[in-house]
C-alpha positions in Angstrom: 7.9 3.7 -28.9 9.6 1.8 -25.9 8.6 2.7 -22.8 10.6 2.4 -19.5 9.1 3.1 -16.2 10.8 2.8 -12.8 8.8 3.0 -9.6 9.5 1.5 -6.6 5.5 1.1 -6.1 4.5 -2.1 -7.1 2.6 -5.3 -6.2 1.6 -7.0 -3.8 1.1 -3.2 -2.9 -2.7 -2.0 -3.6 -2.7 2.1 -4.2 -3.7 4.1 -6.3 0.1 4.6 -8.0 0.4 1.0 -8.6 -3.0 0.8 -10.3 -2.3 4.1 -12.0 0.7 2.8 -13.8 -0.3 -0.8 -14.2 -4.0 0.2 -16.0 -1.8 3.5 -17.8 1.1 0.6 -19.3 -1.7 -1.1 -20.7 -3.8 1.8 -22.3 -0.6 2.6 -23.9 -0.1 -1.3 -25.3 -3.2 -0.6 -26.8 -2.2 2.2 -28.4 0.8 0.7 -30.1 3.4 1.3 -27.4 5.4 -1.2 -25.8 6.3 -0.7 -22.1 8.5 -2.1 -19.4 8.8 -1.6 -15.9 12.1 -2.0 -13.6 10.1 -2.9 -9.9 11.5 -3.9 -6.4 10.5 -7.5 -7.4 13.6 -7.1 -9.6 16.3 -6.8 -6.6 16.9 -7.5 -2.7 15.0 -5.7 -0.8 14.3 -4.7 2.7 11.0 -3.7 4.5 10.0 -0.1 4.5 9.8 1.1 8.5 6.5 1.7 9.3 5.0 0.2 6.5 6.3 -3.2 6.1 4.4 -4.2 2.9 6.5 -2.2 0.9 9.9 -3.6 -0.3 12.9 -0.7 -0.4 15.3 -2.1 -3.4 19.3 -2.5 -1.6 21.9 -1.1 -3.7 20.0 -1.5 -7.1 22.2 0.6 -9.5 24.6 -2.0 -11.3 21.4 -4.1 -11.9 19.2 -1.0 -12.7 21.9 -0.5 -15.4 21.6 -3.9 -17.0 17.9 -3.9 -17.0 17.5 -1.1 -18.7 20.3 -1.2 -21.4 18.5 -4.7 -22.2 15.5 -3.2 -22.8 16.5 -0.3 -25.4 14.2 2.0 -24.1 13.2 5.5 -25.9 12.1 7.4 -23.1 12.4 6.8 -19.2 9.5 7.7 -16.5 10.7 7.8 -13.0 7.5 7.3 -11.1 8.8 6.9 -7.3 11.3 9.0 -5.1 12.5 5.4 -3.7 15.9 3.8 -3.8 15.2 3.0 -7.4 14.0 6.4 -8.6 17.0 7.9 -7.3 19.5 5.3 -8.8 17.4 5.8 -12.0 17.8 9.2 -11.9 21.5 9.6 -11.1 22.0 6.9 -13.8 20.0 9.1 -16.5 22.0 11.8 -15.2 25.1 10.3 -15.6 24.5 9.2 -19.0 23.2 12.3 -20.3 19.7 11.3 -21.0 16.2 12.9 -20.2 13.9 11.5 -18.4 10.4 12.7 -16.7 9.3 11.8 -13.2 5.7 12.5 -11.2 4.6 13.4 -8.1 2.7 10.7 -7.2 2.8 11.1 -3.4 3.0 13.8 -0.6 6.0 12.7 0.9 7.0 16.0 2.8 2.7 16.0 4.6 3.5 12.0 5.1 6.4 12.1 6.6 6.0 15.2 8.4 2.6 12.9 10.0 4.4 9.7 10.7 7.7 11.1 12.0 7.5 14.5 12.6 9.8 16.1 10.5 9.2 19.3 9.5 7.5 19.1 5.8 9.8 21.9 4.5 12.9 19.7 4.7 11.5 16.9 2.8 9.8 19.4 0.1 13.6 21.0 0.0 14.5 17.0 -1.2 11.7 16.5 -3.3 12.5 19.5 -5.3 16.2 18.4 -5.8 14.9 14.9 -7.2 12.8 16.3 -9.5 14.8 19.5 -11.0 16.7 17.6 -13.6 13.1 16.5 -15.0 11.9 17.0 -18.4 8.6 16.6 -17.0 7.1 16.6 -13.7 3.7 15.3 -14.1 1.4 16.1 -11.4 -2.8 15.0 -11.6 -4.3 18.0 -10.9 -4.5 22.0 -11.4 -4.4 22.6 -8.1 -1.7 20.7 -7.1 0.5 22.4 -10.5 -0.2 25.4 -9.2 0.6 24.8 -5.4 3.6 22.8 -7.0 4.5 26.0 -9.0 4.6 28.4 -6.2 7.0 25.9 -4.1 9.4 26.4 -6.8 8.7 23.2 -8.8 9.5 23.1 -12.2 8.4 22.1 -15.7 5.1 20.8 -14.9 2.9 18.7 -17.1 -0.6 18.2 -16.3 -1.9 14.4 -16.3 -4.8 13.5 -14.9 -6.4 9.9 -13.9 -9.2 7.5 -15.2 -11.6 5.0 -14.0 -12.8 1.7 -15.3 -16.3 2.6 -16.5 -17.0 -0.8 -17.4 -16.2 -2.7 -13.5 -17.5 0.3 -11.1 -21.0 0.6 -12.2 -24.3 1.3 -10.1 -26.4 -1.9 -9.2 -27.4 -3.5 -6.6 -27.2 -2.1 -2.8 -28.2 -5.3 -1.2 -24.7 -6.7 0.0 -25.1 -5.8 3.2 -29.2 -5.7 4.3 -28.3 -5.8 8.1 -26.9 -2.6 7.9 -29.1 0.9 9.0 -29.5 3.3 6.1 -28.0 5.5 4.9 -24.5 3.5 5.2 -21.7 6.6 4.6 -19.1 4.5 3.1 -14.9 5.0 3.4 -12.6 2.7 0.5 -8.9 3.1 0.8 -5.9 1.4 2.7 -6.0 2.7 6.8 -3.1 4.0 7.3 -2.4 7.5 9.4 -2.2 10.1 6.6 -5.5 8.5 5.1 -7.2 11.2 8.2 -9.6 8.4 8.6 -10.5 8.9 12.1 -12.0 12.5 11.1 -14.6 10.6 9.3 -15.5 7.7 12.5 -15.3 10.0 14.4 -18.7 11.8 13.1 -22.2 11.9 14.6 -23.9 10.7 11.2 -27.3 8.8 11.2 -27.5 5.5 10.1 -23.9 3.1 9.1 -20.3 3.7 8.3 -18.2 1.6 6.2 -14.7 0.8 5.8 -13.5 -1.3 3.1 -10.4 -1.6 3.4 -6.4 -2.7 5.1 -3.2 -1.3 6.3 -1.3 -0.8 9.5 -4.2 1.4 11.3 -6.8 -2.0 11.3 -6.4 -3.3 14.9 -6.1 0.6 16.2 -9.1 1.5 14.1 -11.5 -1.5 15.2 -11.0 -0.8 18.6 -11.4 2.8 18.3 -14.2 2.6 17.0 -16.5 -0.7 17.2 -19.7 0.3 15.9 -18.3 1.1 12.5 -18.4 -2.2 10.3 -15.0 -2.9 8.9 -15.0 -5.0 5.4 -11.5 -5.8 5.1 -9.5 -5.7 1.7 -11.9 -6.2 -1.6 -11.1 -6.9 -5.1 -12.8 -7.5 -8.2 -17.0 -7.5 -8.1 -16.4 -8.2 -4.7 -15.3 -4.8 -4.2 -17.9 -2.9 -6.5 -20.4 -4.4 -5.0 -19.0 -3.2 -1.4 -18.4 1.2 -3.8 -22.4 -0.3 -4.5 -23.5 -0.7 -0.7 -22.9 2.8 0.2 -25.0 5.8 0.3 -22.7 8.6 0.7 -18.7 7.8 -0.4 -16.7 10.1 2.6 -13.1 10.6 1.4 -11.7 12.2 4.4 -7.8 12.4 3.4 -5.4 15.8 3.1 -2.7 14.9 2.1 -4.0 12.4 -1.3 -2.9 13.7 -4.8 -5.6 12.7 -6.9 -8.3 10.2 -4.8 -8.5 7.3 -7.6 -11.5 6.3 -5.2 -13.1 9.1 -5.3 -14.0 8.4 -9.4 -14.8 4.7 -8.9 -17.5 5.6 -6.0 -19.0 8.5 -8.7 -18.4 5.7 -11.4 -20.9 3.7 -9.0 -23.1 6.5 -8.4 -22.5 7.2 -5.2 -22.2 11.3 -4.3 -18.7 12.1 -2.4 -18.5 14.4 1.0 -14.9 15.9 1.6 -12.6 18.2 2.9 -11.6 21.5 -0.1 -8.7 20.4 -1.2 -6.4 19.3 -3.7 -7.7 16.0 -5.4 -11.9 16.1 -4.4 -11.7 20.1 -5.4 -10.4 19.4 -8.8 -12.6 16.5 -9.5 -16.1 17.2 -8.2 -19.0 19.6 -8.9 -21.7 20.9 -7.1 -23.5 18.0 -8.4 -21.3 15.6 -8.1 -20.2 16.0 -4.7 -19.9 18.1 -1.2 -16.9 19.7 0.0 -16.8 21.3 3.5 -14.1 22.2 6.1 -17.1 20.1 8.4 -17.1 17.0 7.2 -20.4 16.2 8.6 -22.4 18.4 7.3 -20.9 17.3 3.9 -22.0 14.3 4.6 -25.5 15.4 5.0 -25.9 17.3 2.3 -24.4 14.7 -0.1 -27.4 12.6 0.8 -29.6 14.6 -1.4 -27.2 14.8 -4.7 -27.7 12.6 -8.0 -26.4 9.5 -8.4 -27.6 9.3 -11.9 -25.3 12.4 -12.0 -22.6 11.1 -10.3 -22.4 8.5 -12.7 -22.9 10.6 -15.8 -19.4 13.0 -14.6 -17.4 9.9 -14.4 -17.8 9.1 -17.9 -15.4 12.0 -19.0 -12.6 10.4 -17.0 -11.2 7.6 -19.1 -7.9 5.5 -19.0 -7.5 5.9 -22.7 -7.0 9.5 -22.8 -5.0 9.3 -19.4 -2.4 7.0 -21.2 -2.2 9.6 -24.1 -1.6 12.3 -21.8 1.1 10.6 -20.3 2.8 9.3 -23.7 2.6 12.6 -24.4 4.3 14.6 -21.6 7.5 12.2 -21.9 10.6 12.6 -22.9 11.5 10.3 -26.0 16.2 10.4 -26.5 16.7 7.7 -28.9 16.2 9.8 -31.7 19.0 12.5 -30.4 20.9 10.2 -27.8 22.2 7.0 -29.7 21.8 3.7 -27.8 25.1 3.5 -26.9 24.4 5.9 -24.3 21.9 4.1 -23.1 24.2 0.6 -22.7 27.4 2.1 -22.0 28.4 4.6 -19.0 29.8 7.1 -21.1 28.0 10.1 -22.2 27.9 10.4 -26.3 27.8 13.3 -28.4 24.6 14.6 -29.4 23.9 13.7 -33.3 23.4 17.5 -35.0 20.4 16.6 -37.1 18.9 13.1 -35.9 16.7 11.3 -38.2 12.8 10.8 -37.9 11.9 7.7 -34.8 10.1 5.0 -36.0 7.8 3.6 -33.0 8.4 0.1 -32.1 6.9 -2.9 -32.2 3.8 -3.6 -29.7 5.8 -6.6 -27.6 2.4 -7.4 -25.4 3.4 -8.1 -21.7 7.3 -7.4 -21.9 8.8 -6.3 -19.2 12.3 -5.1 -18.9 
């Protein structure tokens, strides 16, 4: 099957929806699928206010066209509310062909922090882009059924993964100088990250930050006895997940918290808040959750790593790839591909014949 996915998240960004659909495309190679992705790299863009680092495609729809009539795809995911997942969207629309789209990102609680608009309005928008969906694909039960209630429909669970074979326990001896136990924070620093909850604590010992983003300079002179890491990548950054004693995940607002299975994946226990994201993903053993943070941080000090270590294991990319191959929605088979290159709508075949899966194309892009 060809596989077309159009997000405006995409490197040089470092998130968690960038690495979720990068590691996800891949899993599905592997499993016979060919993917392509349609990306901000692909068009002018223009810096996101506020957030710089991310490029906002201008005026993408006669290209978006082109792109994806060259690739021949049989299903399209739209993975971003951006410029591009809208033109993607109206396009589909337009053409008379089904698509599914996730909800990667609390836009209405992020945009309600960084600008004050009231979170209502926004979820009003983010129900309108996502209505026409076959699919909305959300990562957790909790967030379905909070989804649900807001009036959200057709909802398809899929859930997240974690390299099992690069976060791993080992060594904690990358940062000797530093007083035990070292309560450790991995993530980019930006406002709706609720970082400051966590610095703020009266903990014994260290607190790290691994980590960038616009809240750095603000951050290091908030609060100078924290030890700041900067960005890390590879074994670099393991070894950083490694250092800690205690992994603090002190965000709202996240969906899912991809962090939150690489520190278990290192054996490192997790303190925060009861909400969407931790709540679905850790267990009494596994982790603390605690409307005070600080005494979840205490009593995450005494939990398992060995445990910790052993709950990560059911969370794998493989099956998170199947999930998601499963929850789209595949047209070639009753929309012809002329409604895919053309901008007319065409007739519905009555009885289509049987899809044959295409040819694993390793690296295309479209």
């Amino acid at each position: 099957m060809r596989l077309l996915i159009v997000t405006d998240a995409w490197y040089p960004q470092v998130n968690g929806v960038v690495r979720t659909l990068d590691t996800v495309a891949r899993e599905a190679s592997l499993q016979g699928h060919t993917v392509g992705f349609v990306t901000p790299d692909q068009f002018r863009t223009l810096p996101m206010p506020t957030y710089p680092e991310i490029r906002l495609a201008l005026f993408p729809g006669r290209r978006l066209a082109r792109l994806i009539a060259s690739f021949k795809p049989d299903a399209i995911h739209i993975a971003t509310e951006g410029p591009l997942g809208w033109a993607a969207r109206r396009l589909c629309l337009k053409r008379g062909l089904p698509f599914t789209t996730a909800y990667h990102t609390r836009f209405p609680e992020y945009v309600q922090a960084r600008f004050r608009v009231p979170a209502a309005l926004t979820f009003r928008l983010m129900r309108r882009f996502h209505a026409p969906s076959r699919g909305l694909m959300v990562a957790t039960r909790s967030l379905f059924q909070e989804l649900a209630g807001r009036g959200f429909a057709n909802l398809r669970q899929w859930s997240r993964g974690v390299d099992l074979e690069r976060f791993t326990p080992g060594p904690k001896d990358i940062l000797p100088d530093l007083p035990r136990p070292i309560f450790t924070y991995v993530g980019r620093l930006a406002v709706e990250k609720n970082i400051d909850a966590f610095l703020a604590l009266d903990l014994p010992g260290s607190k790290l930050v691994v980590g960038d983003g616009p809240e750095m300079a603000r951050l290091k002179a908030a609060y100078p006895q924290v030890h700041f890491a900067g960005a890390r990548h590879g074994d670099d950054l393991t070894a950083h997940f490694r250092a800690g004693d205690v992994f603090v995940f002190p965000s709202r607002t996240d969906t899912f918290g991809l962090v939150v299975l690489e520190a278990l994946a290192c054996g490192l226990p997790v303190a925060a808040y009861p909400v969407p994201g931790p709540a679905d993903i850790l267990t009494p053993e596994t982790g603390a959750l605690d409307e005070d943070l600080r005494s979840a941080c205490l009593r995450a000090l005494g939990l398992d790593p060995a445990a910790c270590r052993a709950h990560a294991l059911s969370f794998t990319w493989g099956a998170t790839a199947a999930q998601f191959v499963e929850n789209i929605a595949p047209f070639r088979q009753d929309w012809p591909a002329q409604a895919v290159a053309t901008g007319r709508p065409v007739a519905i075949p009555h009885q289509p014949g049987p899809r044959q899966p295409a040819a694993h194309q390793p690296g295309e892009t479209a």
